[in-house]
N, C-alpha and C positions, 0 to 999 in steps of 0.2 A: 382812455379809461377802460378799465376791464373789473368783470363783477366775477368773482370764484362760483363756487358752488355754492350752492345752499346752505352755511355751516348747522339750518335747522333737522338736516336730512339723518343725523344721526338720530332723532329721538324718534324717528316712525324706526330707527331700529334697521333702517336696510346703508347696506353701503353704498358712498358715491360712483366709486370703481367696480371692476372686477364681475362676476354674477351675482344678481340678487336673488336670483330663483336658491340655487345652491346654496348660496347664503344662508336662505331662509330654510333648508332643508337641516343644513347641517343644527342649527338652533334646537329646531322643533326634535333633530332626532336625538339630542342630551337632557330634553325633556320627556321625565317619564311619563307622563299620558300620551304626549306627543308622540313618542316613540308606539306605544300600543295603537293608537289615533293610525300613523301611516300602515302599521302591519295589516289590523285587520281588513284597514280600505284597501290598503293593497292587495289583500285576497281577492276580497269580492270585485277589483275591476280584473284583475290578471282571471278571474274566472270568464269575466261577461268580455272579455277582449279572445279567449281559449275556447270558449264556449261548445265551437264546434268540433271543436276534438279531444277535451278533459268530460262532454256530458256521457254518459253509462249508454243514455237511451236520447232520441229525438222526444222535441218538447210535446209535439202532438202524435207520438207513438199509441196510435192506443193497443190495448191489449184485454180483450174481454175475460180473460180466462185467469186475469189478474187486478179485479175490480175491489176498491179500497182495502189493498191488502197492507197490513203493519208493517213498520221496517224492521227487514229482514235483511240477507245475505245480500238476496238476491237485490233487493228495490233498498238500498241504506235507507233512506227516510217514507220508506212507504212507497204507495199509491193513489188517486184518488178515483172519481167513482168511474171515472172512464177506463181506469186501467193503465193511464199513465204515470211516470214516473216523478214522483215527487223532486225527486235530486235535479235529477234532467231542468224542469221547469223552473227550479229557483236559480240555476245558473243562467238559463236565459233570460231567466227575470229582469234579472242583473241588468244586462244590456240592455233593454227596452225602458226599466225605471232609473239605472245611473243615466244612460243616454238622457233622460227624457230631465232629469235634474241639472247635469254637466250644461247641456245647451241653455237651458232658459236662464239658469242661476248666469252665463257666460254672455246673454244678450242683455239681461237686465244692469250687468256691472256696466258694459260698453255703456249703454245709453243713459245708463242713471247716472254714472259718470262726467260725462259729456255732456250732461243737465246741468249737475252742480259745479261742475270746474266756469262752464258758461254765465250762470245764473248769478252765484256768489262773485266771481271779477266784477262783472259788469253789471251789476244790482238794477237801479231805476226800473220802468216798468213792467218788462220783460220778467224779472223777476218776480215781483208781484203778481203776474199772469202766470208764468208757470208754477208756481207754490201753489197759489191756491188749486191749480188745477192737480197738483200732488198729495195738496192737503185732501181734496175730493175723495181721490183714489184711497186716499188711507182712514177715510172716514167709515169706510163698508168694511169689517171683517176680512181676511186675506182668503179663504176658504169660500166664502160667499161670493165674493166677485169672481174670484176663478169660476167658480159655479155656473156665474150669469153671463160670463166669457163664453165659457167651450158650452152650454146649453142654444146658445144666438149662435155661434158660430160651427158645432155640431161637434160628435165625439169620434176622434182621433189622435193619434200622435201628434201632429205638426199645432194641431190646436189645442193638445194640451203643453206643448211646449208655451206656445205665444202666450195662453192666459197666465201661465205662471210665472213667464217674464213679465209681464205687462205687472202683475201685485207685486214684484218686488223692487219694480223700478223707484218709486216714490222712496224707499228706505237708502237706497243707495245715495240718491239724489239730495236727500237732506242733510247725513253723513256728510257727504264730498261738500257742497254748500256750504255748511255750518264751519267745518274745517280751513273753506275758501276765505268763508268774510272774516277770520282771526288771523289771516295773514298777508291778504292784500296789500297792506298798508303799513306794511313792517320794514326797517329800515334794509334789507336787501331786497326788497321787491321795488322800493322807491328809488333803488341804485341802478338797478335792472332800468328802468322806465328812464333816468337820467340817463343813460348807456346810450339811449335810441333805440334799446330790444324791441323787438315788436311784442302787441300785448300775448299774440299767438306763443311766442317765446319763452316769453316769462309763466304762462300756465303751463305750458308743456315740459320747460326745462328748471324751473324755480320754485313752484305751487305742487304738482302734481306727485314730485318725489317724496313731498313733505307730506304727504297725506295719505300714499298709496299703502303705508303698512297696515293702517286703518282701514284701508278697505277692504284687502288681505282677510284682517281678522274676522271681517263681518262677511265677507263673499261664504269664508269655512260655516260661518254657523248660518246665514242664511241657507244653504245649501242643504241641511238637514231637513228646515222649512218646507224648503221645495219638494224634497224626495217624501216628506209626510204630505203635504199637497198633493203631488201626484199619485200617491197610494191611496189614497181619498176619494180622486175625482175614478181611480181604476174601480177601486172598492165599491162606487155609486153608477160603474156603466158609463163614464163618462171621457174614460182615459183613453188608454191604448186598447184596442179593439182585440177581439179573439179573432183566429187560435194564436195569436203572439202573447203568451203567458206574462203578467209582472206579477209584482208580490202582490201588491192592493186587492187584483183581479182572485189571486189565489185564495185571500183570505175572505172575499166576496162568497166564494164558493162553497170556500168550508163551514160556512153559518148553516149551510142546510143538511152537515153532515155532522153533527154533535158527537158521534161515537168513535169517529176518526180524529181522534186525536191531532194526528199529525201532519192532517192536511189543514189547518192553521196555526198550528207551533211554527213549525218550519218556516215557514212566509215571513210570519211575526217575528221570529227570533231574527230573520237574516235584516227586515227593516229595526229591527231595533238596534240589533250589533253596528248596520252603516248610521246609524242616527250618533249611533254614542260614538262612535269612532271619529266623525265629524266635529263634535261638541267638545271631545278631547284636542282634537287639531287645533281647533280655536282657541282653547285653553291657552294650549302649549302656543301657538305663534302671539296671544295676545300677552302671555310672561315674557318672551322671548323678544317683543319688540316693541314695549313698552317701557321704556328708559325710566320711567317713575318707579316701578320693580325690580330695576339693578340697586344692587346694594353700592 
């Protein structure tokens, strides 16, 4: 006896064959948010990837002879009170705040994942023990526990990465779960198990295809989460440490410079453009592969 594929793997919207990466690009790029969603993140990572040879100026260049000066020819987005270059430092922003969003949003899917693909098969107590203890985690504000994360654990990069995977793991974890127990017991998961599949099999090769478009969609909008979290804990001293510039830190800054305009537009504007650009992605892959919105 032999089990096909999954015939439920069309409605997460990804193919059985072939690439699903590409797949999912080609969709997202005949949607128009979608399409706007890749360009402009496309910008800001091909910047924070280039960084070191598209910036004008180095991020801790300083230049005293050129202290909160407006954007001009010279300095396109200004300066701030050091003397450094505003352009300079949001490009490297880039790297230190997508880096610091890419990784944690990318450890929180593994794990949250691997929670609920676990939890939902094999329910009984196990399950009941890890929920509540996700329910825990999601009982505190997402902002706040970050907070009491990298506050215990101290302020850097690598600990702002962890606390912000650690709050998002619960949301993943109830997604993939919730998704699990609506299909466990469906009559090709029950063929699979008649087969002699192993249970490892059947979540990996039968459950996981079936779900992952949905996690797809919510990895894109959590992601925007994360990088407003991270600009947060930068903005409160608790993020990535100086002289390594991100937006958060930049925008921390310019609270004590009211007259300089542009030493907090600029930050703000590049965190707002990746926030919206993400929340479009999501848009677009969640039209695109959600088979209830095909006509």
């Amino acid at each position: 006896m032999t089990v096909e594929a999954n015939p439920t793997i069309a409605a997460s919207g990804l193919p059985a064959g072939g690439s699903p990466i590409f797949a999912i690009l080609r969709k997202v790029w005949r949607h128009s948010l979608g399409r706007i969603g890749i360009i402009v993140l496309g910008v800001f990572v091909v910047a924070a990837l280039t960084a070191p040879w598209i910036s004008p100026h180095g991020p801790a260049t300083i230049d005293y002879e050129a202290i909160l000066l407006p954007p001009s020819a010279q300095y396109w987005l200004g300066t701030d009170e050091l003397g450094r270059d505003i352009l300079s430092r949001i490009i490297y922003g880039a790297t230190a705040s997508l880096k610091v969003m890419g990784i944690s949003i990318a450890i929180a899917l593994v794990f949250g994942v691997a929670i609920g693909l676990i939890t939902g098969y094999y329910g009984g107590w196990l399950d009941d023990l890890v929920m509540r203890i996700m329910d825990g985690l999601l009982a505190f504000p997402m902002l706040v526990l970050a907070l009491a994360i990298v506050a215990t654990l101290g302020p850097d990069l690598i600990n702002a990465i962890i606390a912000i995977a650690i709050v998002n793991i619960p949301g993943f974890a109830r997604l993939v779960r919730g998704q699990v127990l609506s299909l466990r017991d469906v009559e090709f998961v029950q063929a699979a198990r008649a087969a002699g599949f192993s249970n490892a099999r059947i979540i990996w090769r039968h459950i996981w295809p079936s779900v992952r478009g949905n996690v797809i969609v919510y990895a894109s909008l959590k992601a925007s989460t994360a990088l407003i979290t991270e600009s947060a804990l930068s903005f409160l001293g608790l993020g990535v440490q100086p002289p390594t510039p991100t937006w958060g830190s930049m925008l921390s800054v310019s609270m004590q410079y009211w007259d300089a305009w542009w030493m907090g537009v600029f930050p703000g504007a590049a965190i707002f453009l990746t926030v919206l650009a993400l929340n479009f992605l999501g848009d677009a892959l969640r039209d695109s592969l959600d088979s209830r919105l095909k006509g």
